[in-house]
C-alpha positions as CSV (number, residue, x, y, z in Angstrom):
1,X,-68.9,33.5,-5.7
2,X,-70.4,34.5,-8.9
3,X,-67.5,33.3,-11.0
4,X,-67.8,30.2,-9.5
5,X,-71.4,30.1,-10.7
6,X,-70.8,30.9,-14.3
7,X,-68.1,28.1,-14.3
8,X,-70.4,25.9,-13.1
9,X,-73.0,27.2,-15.7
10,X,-70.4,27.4,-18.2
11,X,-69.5,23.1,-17.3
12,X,-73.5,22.1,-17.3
13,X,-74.1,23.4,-20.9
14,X,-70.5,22.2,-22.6
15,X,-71.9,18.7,-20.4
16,X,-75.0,18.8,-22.0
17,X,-74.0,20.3,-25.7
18,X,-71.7,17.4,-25.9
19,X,-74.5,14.8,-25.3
20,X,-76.9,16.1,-26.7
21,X,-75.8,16.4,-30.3
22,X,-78.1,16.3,-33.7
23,X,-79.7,12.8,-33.1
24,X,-81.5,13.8,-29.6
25,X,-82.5,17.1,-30.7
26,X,-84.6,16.0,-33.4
27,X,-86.3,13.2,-31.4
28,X,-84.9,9.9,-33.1
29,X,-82.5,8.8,-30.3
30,X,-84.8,9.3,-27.8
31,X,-87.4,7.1,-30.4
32,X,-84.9,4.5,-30.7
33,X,-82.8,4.1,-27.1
34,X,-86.1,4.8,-24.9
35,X,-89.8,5.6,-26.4
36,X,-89.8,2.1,-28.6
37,X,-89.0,0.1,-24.7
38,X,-92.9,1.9,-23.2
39,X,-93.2,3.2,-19.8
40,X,-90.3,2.0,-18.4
41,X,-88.1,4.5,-20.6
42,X,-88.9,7.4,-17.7
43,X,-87.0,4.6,-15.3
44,X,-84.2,4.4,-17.8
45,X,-83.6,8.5,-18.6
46,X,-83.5,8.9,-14.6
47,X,-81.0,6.0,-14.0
48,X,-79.2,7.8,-16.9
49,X,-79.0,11.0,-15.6
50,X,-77.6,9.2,-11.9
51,X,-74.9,7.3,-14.3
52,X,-74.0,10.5,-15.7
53,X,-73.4,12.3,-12.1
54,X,-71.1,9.3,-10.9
55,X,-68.9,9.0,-14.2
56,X,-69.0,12.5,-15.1
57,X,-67.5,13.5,-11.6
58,X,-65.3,10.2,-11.6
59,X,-63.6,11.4,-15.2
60,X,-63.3,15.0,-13.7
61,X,-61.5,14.0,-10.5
62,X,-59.0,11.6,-12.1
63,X,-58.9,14.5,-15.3
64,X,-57.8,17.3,-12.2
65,X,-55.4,15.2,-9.8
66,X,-53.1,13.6,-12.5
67,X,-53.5,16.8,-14.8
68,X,-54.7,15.4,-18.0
69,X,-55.4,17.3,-21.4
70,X,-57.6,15.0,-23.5
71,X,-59.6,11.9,-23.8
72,X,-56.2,10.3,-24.4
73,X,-54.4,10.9,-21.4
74,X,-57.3,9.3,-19.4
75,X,-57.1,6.1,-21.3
76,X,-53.8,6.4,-21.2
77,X,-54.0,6.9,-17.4
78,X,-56.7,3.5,-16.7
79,X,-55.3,1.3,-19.4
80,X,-51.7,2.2,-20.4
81,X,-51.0,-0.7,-22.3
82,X,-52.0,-2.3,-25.6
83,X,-55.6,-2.3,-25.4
84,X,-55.4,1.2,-24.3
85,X,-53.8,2.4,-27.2
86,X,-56.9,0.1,-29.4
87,X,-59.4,2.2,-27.8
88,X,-57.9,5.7,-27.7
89,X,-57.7,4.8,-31.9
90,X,-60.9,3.6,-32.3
91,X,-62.4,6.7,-30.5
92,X,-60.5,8.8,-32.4
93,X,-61.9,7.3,-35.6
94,X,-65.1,7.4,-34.2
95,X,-65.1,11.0,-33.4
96,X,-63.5,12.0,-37.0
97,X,-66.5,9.9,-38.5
98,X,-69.1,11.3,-36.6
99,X,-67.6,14.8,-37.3
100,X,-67.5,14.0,-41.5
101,X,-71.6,13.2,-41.3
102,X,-72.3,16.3,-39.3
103,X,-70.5,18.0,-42.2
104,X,-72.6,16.0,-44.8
105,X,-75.9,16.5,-42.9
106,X,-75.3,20.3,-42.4
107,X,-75.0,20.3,-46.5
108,X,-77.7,18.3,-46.9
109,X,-80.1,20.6,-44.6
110,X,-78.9,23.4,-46.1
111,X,-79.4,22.5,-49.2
112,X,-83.0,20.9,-48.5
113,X,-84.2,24.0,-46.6
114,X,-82.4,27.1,-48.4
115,X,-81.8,25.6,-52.0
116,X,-77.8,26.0,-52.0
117,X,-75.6,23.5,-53.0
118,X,-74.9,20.9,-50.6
119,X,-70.6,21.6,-50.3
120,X,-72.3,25.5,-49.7
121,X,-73.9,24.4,-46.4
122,X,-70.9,22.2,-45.6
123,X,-68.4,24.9,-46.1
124,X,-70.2,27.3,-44.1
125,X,-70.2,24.6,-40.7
126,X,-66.5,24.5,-41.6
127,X,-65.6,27.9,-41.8
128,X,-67.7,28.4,-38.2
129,X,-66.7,25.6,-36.3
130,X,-62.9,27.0,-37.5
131,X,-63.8,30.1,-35.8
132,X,-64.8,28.8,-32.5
133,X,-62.3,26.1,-32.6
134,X,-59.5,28.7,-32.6
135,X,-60.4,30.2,-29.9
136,X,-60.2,26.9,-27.6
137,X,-61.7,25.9,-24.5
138,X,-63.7,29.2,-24.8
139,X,-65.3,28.8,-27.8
140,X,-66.7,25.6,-26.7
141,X,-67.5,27.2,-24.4
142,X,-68.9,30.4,-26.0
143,X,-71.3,27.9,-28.8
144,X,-73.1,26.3,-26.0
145,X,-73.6,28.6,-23.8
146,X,-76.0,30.0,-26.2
147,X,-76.9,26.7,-27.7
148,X,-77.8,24.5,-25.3
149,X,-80.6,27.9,-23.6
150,X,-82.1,27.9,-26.8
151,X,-82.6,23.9,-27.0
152,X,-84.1,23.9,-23.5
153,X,-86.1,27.0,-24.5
154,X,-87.6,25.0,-27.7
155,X,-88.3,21.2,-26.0
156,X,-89.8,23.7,-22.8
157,X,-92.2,25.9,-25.0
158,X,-93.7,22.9,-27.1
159,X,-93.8,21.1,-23.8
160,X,-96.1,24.0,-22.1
161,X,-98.5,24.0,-25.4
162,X,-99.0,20.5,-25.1
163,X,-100.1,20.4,-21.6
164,X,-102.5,23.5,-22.1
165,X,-103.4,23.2,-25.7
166,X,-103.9,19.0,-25.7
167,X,-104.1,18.0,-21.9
168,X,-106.2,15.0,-23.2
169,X,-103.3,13.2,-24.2
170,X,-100.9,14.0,-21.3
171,X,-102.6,11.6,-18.7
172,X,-101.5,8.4,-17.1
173,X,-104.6,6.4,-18.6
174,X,-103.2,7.9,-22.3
175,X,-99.1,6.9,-21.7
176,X,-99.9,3.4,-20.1
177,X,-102.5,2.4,-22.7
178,X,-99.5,3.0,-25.4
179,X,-97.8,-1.0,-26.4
180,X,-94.5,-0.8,-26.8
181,X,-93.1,-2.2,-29.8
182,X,-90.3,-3.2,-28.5
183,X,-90.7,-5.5,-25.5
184,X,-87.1,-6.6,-24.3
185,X,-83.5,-5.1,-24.2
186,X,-84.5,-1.8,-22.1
187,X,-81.4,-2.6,-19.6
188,X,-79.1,-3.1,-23.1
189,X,-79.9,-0.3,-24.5
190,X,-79.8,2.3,-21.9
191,X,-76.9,0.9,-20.3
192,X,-75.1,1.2,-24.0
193,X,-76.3,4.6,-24.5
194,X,-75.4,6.0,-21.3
195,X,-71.9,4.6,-22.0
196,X,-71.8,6.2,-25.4
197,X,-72.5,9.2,-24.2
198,X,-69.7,9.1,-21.6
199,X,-66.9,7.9,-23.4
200,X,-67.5,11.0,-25.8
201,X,-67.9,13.7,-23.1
202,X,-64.5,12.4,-21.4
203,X,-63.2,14.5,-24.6
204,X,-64.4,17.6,-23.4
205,X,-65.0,16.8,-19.8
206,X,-60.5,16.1,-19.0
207,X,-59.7,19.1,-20.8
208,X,-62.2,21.3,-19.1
209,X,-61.9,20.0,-15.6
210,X,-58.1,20.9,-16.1
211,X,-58.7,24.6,-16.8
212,X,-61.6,24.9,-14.2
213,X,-58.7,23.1,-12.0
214,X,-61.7,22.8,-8.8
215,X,-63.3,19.2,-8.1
216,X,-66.6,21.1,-6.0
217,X,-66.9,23.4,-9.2
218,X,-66.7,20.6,-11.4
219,X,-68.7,18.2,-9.8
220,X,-71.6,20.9,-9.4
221,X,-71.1,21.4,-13.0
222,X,-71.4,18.3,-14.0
223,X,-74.7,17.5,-11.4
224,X,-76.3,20.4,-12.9
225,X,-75.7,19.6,-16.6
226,X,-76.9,16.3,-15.8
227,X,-80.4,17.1,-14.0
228,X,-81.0,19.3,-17.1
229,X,-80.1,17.0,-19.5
230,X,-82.6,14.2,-17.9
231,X,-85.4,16.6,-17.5
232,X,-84.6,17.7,-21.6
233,X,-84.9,13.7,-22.3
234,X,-87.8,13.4,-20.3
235,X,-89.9,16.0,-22.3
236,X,-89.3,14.6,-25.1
237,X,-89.7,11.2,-24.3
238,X,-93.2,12.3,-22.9
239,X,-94.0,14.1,-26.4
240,X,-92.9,11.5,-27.9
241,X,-94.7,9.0,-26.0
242,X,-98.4,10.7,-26.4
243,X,-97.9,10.8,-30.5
244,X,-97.3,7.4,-30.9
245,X,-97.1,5.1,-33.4
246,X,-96.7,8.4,-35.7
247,X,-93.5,9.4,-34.2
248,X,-92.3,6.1,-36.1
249,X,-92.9,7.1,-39.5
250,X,-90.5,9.8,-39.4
251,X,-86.3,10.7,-39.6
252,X,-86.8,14.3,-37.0
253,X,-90.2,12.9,-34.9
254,X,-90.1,16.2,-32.8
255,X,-90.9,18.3,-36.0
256,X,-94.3,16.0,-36.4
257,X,-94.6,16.6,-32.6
258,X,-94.4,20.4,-33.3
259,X,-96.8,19.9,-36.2
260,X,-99.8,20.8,-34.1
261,X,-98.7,24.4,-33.6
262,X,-97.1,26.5,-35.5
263,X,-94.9,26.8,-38.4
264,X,-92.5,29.4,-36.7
265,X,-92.1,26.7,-34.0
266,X,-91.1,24.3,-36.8
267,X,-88.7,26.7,-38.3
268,X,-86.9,27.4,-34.7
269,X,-86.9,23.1,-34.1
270,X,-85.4,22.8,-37.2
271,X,-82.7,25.6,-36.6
272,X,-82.0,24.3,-33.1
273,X,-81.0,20.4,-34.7
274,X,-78.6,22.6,-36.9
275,X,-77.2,24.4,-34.1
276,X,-76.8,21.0,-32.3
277,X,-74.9,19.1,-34.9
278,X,-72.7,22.1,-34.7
279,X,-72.4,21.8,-31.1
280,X,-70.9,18.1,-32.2
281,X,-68.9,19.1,-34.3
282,X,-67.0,21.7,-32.5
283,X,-67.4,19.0,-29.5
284,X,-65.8,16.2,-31.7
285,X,-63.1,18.1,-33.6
286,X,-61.9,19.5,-30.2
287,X,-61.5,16.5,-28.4
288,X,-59.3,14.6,-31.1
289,X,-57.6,18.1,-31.6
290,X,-56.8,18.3,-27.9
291,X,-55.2,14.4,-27.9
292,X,-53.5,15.5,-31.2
293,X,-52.1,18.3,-29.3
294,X,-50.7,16.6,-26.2
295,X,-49.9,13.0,-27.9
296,X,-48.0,14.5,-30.8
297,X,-47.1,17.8,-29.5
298,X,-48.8,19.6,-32.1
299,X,-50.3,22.9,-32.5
300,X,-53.8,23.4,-31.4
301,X,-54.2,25.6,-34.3
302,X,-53.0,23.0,-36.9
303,X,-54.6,19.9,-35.1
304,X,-58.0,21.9,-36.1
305,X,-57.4,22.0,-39.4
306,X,-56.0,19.0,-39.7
307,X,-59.2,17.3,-38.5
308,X,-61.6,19.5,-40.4
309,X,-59.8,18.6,-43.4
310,X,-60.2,15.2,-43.1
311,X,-63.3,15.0,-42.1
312,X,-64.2,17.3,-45.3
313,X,-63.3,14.7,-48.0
314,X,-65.2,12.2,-45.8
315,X,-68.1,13.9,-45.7
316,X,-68.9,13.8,-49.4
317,X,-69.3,10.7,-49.5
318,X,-71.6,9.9,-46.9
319,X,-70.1,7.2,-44.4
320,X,-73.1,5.8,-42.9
321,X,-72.2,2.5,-43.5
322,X,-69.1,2.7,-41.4
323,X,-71.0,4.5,-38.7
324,X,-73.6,1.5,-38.5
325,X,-70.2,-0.8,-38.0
326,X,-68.6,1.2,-35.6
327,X,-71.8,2.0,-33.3
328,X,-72.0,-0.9,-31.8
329,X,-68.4,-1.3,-31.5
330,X,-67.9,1.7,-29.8
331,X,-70.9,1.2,-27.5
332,X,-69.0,-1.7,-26.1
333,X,-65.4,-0.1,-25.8
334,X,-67.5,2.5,-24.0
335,X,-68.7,-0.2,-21.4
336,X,-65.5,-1.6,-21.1
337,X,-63.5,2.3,-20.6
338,X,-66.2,3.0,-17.6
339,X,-65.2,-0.4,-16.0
340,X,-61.8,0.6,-16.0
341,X,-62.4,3.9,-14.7
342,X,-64.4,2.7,-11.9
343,X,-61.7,0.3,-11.3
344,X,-59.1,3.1,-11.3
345,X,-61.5,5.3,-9.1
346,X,-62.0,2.6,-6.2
347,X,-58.3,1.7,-6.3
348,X,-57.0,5.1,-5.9
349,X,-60.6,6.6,-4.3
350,X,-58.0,8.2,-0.7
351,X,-55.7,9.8,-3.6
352,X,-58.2,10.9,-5.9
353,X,-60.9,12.5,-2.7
354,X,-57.7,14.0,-1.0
């Protein structure tokens, strides 16, 4: 029994680690996919976090019965045909991009906060995430197992001070009397980000549910990670929400929220958002290594390094402009990989519940 409840621990943080990533931890997703849309945003995280539950547990059955090692095989597995093959690559590019700016923005924070030279800080994030990454499914496991306690720690302590330090501004009267700037495109954009967020965890989600091996242990995993992960995006969409139109103004809007308190509160925010884009980046790197692995036969080992080393090149030169192309390309291939899968699910639901 109670190595059943660490692996269901151990599924709820990878499940949230993965999602979570650099850009919710400091605030701006949050800002941008929720916040901007008013009151309604609550709605939106708690449809979320049921979307979650029904594709994460969907991925994980179809990832256990037909034994699949990587975000590949399931595509392979609900599209094997052309298109397939046009998604599993533009994931894979997506993931190797995403991976080169966390490398970039780990130099860049590095070198803002400590001084050093910005291939210093990126080297560093390289030569850790090489660590953890060659020790497999357990050093993903391992990095957020403390990451993701220390996150929820954070968002929970600043939470606590603004209900007993500022309890003026966390009333219904304060949220509702908030306009939203934005005034349409809630359903777009949550039903986009949700996606997102899927198609990225299958990467870690297939390969896990194979070496956990149990659907119940799995599914409670993935229940749990997603209940804490919508009660995470709910405190900070509530911070967010009572420090408008500030939160606007700035790239992290969780380190102006934290500005009311203390400076050590700062310093572990700002230590947390690195720790997260190293969650990605391990997150990222293992889930094209793991299709690398099972696609090409190759050594987990070299896939690793392979990736890191292309993504290192990549990252010195910035590459936002081909994330701002691919974004909203992926956002749709997402849609269109959780049709499928719910397709596959309800054709073969007596095989896959057996």
């Amino acid at each position: 029994m109670k190595k059943e409840l660490i692996k269901i621990f151990q599924v709820a943080v990878v499940f949230i680690g993965t999602v979570v990533g650099a850009g919710l931890a400091s605030g701006k997703e949050i800002t941008q996919f929720f916040t901007s849309f008013g009151v309604m945003s609550f709605v939106s995280i708690i449809i979320c976090g049921i979307f979650y539950i029904a594709m994460g547990t969907i991925i994980s059955k179809i990832g256990i019965k037909y034994k699949l090692n990587s975000y590949g095989d399931v595509i392979h597995k609900i599209s094997p045909n052309f298109f397939g093959k046009i998604t599993g690559g533009i994931t894979t590019i997506y993931l190797i991009s995403s991976a080169s700016i966390i490398l970039a923005g780990s130099g860049a924070l590095i070198n803002q906060f400590f001084g050093l030279p910005k291939i210093v800080g990126t080297l560093i994030m390289m030569g850790i995430a090489i660590f953890f990454l060659f020790r497999g499914t357990n050093g993903l496991i391992e990095v957020n197992s403390f990451i993701v306690p220390t996150l929820i720690f954070t968002i929970t302590t600043i939470t606590i001070l603004y209900f007993v330090l500022c309890s003026e501004l966390i009333t219904f009267e304060n949220i509702l009397s908030f306009e939203a700037p934005k005034d349409k495109g809630l359903i777009v954009s949550t039903i986009l980000y949700a996606g997102y967020n899927i198609l990225c965890c299958s990467g870690v989600l297939v390969p896990l549910s194979t070496s956990v091996k149990k659907t119940k242990t799995m599914t409670l995993g993935v229940i749990f990670g997603a209940l804490g992960l919508t009660i995470l995006c709910l405190m900070i969409n509530l911070l967010l929400t009572v420090n408008q139109p500030y939160i606007y103004q700035y790239e992290i809007p969780l380190l102006f929220v934290s500005k009311r308190f203390s400076y050590i509160l700062q310093a572990l925010l700002l230590m947390v958002i690195l720790l997260e884009m190293f969650s990605t980046e391990v997150s990222d790197v293992y889930s094209i290594s793991k299709t690398m692995e099972h696609s090409f036969k190759m050594n987990f080992k070299k896939s690793v390094l392979l990736v890191i080393f292309i993504a290192f090149p990549i990252s010195l030169f910035g590459f936002g402009n081909l994330i701002s192309t691919l974004y909203p390309l992926f956002g749709l291939l997402s849609l269109i990989f959780i049709f499928q899968c719910g397709l596959f699910y309800f054709k073969n639901r007596k095989q896959l519940n057996n």
